[in-house]
C-alpha positions as CSV (number, residue, x, y, z in Angstrom):
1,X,40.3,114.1,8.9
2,X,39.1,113.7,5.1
3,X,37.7,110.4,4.7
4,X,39.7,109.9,1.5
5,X,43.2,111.0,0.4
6,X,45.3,110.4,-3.0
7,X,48.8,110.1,-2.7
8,X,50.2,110.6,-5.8
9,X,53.0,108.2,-5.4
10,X,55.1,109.8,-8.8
11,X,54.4,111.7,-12.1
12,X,56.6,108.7,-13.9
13,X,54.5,106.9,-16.2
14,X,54.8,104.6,-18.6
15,X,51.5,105.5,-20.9
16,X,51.0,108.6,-23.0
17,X,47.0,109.3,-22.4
18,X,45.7,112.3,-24.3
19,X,43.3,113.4,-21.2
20,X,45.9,113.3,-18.4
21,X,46.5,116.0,-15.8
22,X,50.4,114.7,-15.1
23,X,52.7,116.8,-17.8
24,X,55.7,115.5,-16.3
25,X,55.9,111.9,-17.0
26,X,59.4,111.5,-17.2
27,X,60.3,112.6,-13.8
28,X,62.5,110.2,-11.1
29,X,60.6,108.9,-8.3
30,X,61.8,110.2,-5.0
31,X,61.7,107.6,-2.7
32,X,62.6,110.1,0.4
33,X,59.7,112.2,-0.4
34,X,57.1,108.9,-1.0
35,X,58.4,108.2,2.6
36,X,57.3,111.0,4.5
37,X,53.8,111.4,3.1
38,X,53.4,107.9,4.1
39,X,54.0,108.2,7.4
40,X,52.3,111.1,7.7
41,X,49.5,109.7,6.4
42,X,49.6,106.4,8.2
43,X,49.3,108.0,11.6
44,X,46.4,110.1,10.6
45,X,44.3,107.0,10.3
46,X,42.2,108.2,7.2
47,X,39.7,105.8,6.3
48,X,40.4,105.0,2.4
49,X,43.9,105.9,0.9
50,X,44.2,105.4,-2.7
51,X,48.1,105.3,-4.2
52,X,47.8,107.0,-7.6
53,X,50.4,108.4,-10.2
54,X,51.6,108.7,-13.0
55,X,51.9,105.5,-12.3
56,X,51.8,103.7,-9.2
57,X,53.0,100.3,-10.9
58,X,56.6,102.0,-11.6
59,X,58.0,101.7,-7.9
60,X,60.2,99.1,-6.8
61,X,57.5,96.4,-5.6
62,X,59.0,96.0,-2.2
63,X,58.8,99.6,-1.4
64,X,55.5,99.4,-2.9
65,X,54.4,96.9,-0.6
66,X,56.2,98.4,2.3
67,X,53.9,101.4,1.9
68,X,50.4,99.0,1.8
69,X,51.4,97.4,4.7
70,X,51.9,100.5,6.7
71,X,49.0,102.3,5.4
72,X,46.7,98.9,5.4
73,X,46.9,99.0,9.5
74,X,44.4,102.1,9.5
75,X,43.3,102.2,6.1
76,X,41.4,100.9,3.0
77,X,44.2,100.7,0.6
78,X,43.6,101.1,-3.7
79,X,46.0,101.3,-6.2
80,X,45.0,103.2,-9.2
81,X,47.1,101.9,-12.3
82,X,47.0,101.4,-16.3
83,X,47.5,98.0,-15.7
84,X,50.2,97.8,-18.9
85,X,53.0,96.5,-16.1
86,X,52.1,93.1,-13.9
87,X,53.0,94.0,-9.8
88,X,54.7,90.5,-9.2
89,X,54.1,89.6,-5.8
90,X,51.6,92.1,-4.5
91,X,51.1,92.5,-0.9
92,X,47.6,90.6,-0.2
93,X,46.9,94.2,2.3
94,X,45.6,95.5,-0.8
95,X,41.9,96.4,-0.6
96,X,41.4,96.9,-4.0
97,X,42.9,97.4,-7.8
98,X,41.5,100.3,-10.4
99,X,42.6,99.6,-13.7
100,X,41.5,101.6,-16.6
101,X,39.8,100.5,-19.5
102,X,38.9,102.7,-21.9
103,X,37.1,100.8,-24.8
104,X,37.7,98.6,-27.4
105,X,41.3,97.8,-29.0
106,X,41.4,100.7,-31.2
107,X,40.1,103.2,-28.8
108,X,42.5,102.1,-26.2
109,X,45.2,102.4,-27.7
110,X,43.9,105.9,-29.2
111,X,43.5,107.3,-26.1
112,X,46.8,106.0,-23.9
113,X,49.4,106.1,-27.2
114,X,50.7,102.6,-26.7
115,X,50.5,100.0,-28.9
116,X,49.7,96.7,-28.1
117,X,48.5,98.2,-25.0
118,X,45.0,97.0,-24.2
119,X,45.7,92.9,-24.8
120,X,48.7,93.6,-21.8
121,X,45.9,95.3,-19.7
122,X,43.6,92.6,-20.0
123,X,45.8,90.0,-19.6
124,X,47.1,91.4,-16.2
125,X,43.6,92.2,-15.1
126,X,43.0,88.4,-15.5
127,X,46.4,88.3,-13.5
128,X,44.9,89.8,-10.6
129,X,41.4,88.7,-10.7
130,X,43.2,85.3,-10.5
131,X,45.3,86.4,-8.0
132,X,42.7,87.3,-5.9
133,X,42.5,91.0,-5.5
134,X,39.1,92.9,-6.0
135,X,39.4,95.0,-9.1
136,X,37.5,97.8,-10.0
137,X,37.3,98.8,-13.8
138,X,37.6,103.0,-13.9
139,X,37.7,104.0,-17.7
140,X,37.7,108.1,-18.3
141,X,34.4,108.9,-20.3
142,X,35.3,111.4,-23.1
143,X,33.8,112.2,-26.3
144,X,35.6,108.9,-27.9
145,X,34.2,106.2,-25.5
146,X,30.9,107.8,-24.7
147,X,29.0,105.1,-26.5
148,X,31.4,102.0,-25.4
149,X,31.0,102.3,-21.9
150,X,27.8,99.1,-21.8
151,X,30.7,97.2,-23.4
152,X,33.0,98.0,-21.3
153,X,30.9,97.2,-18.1
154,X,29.9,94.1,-20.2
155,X,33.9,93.1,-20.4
156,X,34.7,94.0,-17.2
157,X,31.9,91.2,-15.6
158,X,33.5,88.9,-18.0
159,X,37.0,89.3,-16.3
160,X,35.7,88.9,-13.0
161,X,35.6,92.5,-11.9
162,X,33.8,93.5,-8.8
163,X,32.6,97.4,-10.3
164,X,32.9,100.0,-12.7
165,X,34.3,103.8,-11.9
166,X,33.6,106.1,-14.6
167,X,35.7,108.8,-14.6
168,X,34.2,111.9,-16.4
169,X,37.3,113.5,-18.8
170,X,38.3,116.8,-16.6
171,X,40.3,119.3,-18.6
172,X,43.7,119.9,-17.0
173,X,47.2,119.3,-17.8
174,X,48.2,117.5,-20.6
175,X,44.2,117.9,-21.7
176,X,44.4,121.0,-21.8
177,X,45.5,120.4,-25.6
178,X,43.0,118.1,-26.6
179,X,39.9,119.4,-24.5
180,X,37.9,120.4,-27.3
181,X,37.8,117.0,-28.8
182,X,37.7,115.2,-25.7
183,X,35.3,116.7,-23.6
184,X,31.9,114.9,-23.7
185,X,28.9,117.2,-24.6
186,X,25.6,116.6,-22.4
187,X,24.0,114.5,-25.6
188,X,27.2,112.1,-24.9
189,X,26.9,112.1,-21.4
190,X,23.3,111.1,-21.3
191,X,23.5,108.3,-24.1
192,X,26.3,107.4,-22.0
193,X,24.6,107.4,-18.6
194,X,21.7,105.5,-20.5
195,X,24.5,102.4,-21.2
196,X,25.8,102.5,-17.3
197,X,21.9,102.0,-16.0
198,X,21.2,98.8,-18.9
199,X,25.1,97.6,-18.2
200,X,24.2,97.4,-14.5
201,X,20.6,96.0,-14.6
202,X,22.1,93.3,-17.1
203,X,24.9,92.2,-15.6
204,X,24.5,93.0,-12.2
205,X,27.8,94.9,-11.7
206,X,28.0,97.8,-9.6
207,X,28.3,100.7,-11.6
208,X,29.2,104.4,-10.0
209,X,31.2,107.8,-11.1
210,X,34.4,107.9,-9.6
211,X,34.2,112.1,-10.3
212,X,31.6,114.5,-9.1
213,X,29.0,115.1,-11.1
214,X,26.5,117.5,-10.8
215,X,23.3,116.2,-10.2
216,X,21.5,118.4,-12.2
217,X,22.8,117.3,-15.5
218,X,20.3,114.7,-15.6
219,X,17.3,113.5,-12.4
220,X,18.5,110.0,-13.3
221,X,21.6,110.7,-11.0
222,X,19.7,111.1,-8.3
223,X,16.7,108.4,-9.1
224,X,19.2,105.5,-10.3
């Protein structure tokens, strides 16, 4: 069995990020379907199962919770969300919560097409921090937020998080049409690789790539 699995739990979402994969955002969730992966999943006893989207946040939070509790028997269980809608009444099975920020304000909001959006994130980050759920921080590094990401490991220590993801931008999807000004070039992925090494000798915040990257791009992935 793999030792981690995604279920993408709908393509409905409720941002509008430029670097997305998911082109149909608009499309019903199907309950039925969410059902059977599930269960399917749930017997194969895979170690770490994270619940992904569109966006995971969307489903009815008792269904929601239905599916932690029957994956959380054999499994690690993270939901991976924009954090724009509060989960009222989460079930405490959760292992852990990746919520995505990107940078500051203005880059935010850039990026995911909602106004307004970044104070609800953080708000509901300090939601579930006080809530008591680990969260993880798991921003998408693109040529925008290349040089924001020691702030945004500085922020996310401030909030109470337990790590920071980075996500390098992968063209796909609804990418596809902004690639050429997303896509980091290797100048912007060192300087930014420089900030994640100072953000986590700092602040003493664990700080990883949540994509692969190869290992040759620079000997610091290996030595740090």
């Amino acid at each position: 069995i793999p030792h981690l699995v995604h279920i993408e739990m709908t393509y409905s979402c409720n941002s509008k990020c430029f670097f997305c994969y998911n082109p149909y955002r608009d499309s019903p969730i199907d309950y039925s379907q969410i059902d059977k992966i599930v269960e399917s999943v749930s017997k194969s006893k895979i170690p770490h199962v994270y619940l992904i989207g569109g966006e995971p946040s969307l489903l009815e939070i008792e269904k929601l919770n239905e599916y932690i509790e029957k994956l959380s028997v054999n499994s690690s269980v993270t939901i991976v969300t924009n954090g724009l809608k509060y989960m009222n009444g989460l079930s405490k099975k959760l292992a852990c919560l990746g919520v995505a920020i990107h940078g500051d304000p203005k880059t935010q909001e850039w990026l995911s097409g909602i106004r307004g959006g970044y104070d609800r994130t953080i708000e509901n980050v300090k939601r579930y921090v006080k809530d008591g759920f680990d969260v993880r921080c798991i921003p998408v590094l693109t040529s925008k937020n290349y040089d924001q990401i020691y702030e945004i490991i500085k922020l996310s220590k401030v909030l109470g998080m337990e790590s920071v993801f980075v996500d390098k931008f992968e063209i796909g999807g609804m990418g596809l049409d902004m690639a050429s000004q997303l896509k980091p070039s290797l100048e912007d992925f060192k300087k930014s690789l420089d900030q994640m090494i100072k953000a986590r000798d700092d602040f003493n915040i664990p700080v990883g790539f949540g994509t692969a990257i190869p290992y040759c791009l620079d000997e610091r992935l290996i030595k740090e």
